[in-house]
N, C-alpha and C positions, 0 to 999 in steps of 0.2 A: 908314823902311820896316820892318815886322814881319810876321813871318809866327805864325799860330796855328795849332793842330791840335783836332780834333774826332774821335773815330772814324767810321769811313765810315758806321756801320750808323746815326749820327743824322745822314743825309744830308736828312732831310728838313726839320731846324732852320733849315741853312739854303739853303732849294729858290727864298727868294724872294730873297735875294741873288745866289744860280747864277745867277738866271733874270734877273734883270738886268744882271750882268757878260755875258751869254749873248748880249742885246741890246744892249750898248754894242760888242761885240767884232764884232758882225755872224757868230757863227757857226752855223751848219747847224743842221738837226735833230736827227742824229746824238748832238749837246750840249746836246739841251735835259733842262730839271733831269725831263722825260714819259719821257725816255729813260736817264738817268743814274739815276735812283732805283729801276725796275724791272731795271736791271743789276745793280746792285748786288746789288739783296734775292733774284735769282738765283744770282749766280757768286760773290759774295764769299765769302771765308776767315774774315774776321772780324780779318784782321788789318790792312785797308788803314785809312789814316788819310784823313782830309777837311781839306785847307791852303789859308788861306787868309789875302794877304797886301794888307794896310793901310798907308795913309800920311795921316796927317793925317784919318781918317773916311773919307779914298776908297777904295774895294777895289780894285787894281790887279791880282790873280788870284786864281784859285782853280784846286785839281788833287785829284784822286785817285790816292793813291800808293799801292805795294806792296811791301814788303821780295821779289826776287826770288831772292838766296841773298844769302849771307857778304857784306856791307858794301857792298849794292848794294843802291838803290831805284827804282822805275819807275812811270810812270805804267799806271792799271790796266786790264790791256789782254786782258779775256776774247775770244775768238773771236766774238763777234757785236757787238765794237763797234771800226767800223771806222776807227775817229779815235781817239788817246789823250786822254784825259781832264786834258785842258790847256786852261784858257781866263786871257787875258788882254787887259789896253786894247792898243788899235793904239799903233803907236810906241815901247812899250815894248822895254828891251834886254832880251830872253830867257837873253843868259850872264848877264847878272847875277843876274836873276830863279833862275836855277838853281843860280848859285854859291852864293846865299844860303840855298839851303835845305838845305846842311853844316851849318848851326847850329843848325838846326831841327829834325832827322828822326834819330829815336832810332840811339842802337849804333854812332855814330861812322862815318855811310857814309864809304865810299873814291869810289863812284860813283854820278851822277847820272842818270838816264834818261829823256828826254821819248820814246816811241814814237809813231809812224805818224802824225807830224804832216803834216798839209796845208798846202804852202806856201800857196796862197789866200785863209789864216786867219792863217795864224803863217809869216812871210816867213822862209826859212831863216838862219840865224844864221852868220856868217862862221868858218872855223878859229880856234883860239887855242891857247897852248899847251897847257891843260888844259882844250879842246873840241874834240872829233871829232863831225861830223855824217855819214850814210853813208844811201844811197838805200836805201830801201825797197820801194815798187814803183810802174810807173805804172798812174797811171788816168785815166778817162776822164769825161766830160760833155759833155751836147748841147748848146748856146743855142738856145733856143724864139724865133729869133727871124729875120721875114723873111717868114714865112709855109709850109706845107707842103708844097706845089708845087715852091719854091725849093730848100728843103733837098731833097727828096726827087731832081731831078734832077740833084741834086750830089753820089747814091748811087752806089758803085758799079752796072756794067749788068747783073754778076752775079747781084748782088743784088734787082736790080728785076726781072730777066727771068725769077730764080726764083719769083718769088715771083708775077708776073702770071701764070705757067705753073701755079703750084697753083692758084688762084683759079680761073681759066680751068675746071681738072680737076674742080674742088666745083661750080661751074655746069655743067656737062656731068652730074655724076654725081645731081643734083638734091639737094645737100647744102648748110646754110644753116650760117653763122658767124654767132654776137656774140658783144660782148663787153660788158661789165656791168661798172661799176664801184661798190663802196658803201665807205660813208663813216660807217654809224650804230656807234657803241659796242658795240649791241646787236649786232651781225652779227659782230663780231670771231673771237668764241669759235669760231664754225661756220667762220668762212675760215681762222683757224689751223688745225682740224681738218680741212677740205680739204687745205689746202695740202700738213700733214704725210703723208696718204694718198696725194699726187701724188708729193712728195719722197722717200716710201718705198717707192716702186714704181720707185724709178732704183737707180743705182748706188750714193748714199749710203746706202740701208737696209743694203747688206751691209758698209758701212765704218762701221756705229755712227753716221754724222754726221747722220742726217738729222732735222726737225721732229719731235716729235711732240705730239699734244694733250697726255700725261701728264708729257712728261718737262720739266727745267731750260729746256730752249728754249722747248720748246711755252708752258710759264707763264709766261717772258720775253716773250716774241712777245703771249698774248695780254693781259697787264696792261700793256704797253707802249702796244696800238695802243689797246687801248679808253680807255686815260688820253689819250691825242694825237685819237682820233676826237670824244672829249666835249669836244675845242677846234678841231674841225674840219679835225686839222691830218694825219689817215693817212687811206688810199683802198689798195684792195684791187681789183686790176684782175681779173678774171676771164673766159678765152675759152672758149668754146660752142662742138663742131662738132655740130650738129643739138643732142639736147639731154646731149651728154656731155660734163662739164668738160674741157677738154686743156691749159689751160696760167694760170699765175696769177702775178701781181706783188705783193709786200707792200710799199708804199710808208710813207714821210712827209712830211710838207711844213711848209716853214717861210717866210716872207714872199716870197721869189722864187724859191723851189726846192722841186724833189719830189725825194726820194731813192729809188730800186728798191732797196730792202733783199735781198731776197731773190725768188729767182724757181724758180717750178719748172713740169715740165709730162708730162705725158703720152706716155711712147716707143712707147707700143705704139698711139697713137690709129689710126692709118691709116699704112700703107707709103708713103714718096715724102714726107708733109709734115712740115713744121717749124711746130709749132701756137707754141713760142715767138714764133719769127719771124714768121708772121701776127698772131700778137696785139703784137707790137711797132709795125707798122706802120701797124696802124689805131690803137693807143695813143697813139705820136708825132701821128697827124695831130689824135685829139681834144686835146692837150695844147697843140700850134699854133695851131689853132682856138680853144679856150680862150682863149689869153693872160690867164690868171693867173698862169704861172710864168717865169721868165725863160731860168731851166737846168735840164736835169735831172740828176743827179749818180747815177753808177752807184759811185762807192767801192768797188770791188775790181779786183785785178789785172788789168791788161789782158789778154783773150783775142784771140783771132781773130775773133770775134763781134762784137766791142767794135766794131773799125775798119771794120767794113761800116756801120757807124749814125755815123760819129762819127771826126775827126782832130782834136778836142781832148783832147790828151794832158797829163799833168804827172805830177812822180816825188815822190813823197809820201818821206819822210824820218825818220831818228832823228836824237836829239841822245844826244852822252857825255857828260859834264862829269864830269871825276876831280878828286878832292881836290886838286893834286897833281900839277906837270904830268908829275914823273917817274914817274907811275903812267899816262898817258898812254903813255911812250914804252916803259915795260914792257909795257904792253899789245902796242903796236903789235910790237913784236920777237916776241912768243909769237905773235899769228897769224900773222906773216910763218914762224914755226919751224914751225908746224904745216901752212901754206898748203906748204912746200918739199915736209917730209912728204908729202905726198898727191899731189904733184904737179900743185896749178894756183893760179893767182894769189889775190892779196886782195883785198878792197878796203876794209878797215881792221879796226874793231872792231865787234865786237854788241851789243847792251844786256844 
């Protein structure tokens, strides 16, 4: 077993080997080499390397790392990607996969870091003395499966009774909803720019966070979806109340899954409705309807929101790996010192 290095920025040398470790590994979209390459050529530093490990001609992983201080490396984990950039074959041991790349990864790391792994891809890795794994956060997904009726009567009555009651209110007031989905390369450019006008009309415009056509996101967002739409593989859900946009989903999809990357929508559409939440509702039924996709995967922390659609939960994860197991238990003591400090518990170490 050998591991090599490439700098990340010639991630695209090797995009057909990703993409088939990508394919043996069964992982998301999130990892495919449509979405790892326009990551990159956004958020990077220039100093992540591209590793990738060998046995015999078989590739058994690949990872994007990132020096994130003094003798610690992680995998590279900007804000818009919601999985760490870890892929390897099923079955594989991941401590050792980890231990191994001390000999590898420049300036003598002390610590190794897989972030925001998905058990459902990458099974969590048991303690050992020189690996600490620590929840991250949970999240949610739907199974497209049963049909829409089924799931639907298995919603909360809060949540149905809300929403027949807005519905009701738009037929009364002689007001017409759709919803539109597109799928062309060509359409990308103009739904990022929507999107970013919807998102900056909330609360993230005044926290700097939100879309925009010009900025890092905006050019991630649209060289992402328009590389993933020219394989059929994003869809761009968009709701109409009469003919005013209110609410939009950026998705991608990968053989049994669509993923809602990002969502945004309209506060000021009308008093009393949740344009999100009606276009979620008719969303889920054509996705049912459908039966192309098996699950849909929301990949971010679970909300309040989340469990009105959805009781499939799971707690997505970090890995440590120290050089070292007595760098583990140094670890563990300083945030137990600093945890007393402040007055409330731990629950181990950080990446």
């Amino acid at each position: 077993m050998r591991w090599s290095t490439l700098p990340a920025a010639r991630f695209a040398e090797a995009g057909a080997d990703w993409a088939a470790l990508h394919q043996a590994a069964g992982a998301p979209a999130v990892l495919t080499p449509s979405f790892v390459g326009p990551l990159l050529a956004a958020f990077a530093r220039g100093d992540e390397l591209l590793l990738r490990c060998d046995d015999g001609g078989r590739t058994l992983a690949m990872a994007v790392m990132a020096p994130t201080r003094r003798g610690a490396w992680a995998t590279f984990q900007p804000a818009q990607a919601p999985v760490g950039l870890w892929l390897q074959l099923p079955g594989l041991d991941t401590a050792a996969l980890a231990r191994s790349l001390f000999g590898v990864l420049p300036g003598m790391p002390l610590l190794v870091a897989l972030t925001q792994a998905d058990p459902m891809i990458l099974p969590r890795p048991a303690p050992g003395p020189a690996l600490h794994t620590l929840d991250y956060i949970a999240t949610a997904r739907v199974t497209l499966a049963g049909g829409f009726e089924r799931y639907w009567e298995a919603r909360g009555k809060n949540l149905r009774a809300n929403l027949r009651k807005q519905r009701a209110r738009l037929e009364r007031e002689g007001r017409a909803t759709r919803l539109a989905v597109e799928r062309r390369p060509q359409e990308m450019a103009q739904a990022v720019a929507d999107y970013g006008r919807l998102e900056g009309s909330g609360w993230k415009a005044g926290a700097g966070t939100a879309v925009d056509a010009a900025n890092a996101q905006g050019r991630f967002y649209r060289e992402m979806l328009e590389t993933l739409a020219a394989r059929d593989a994003a869809s761009v859900y968009r709701y109409y109340l009469d003919q005013r946009l209110v609410a939009m989903d950026l998705c991608i999809e990968d053989r049994d899954s669509i993923v809602v990357l990002k969502t945004a929508y309209d506060q000021d559409a009308a008093a009393g409705l949740s344009p999100a939440l009606l276009m979620r509702e008719e969303a889920m039924r054509a996705l049912f309807d459908g039966g192309r996709f098996a699950r849909l995967e929301f990949y971010g922390r679970v909300m309040e929101w989340h469990t009105r659609w959805t009781e499939e939960v799971r707690t997505m994860y970090h890995v440590n790996h120290y050089r070292w197991p007595v760098l583990r238990r140094l670890h563990a003591l300083r945030e137990a010192r600093a945890a007393r400090a402040a007055g409330s518990p731990t629950d181990g170490h950080t990446p």
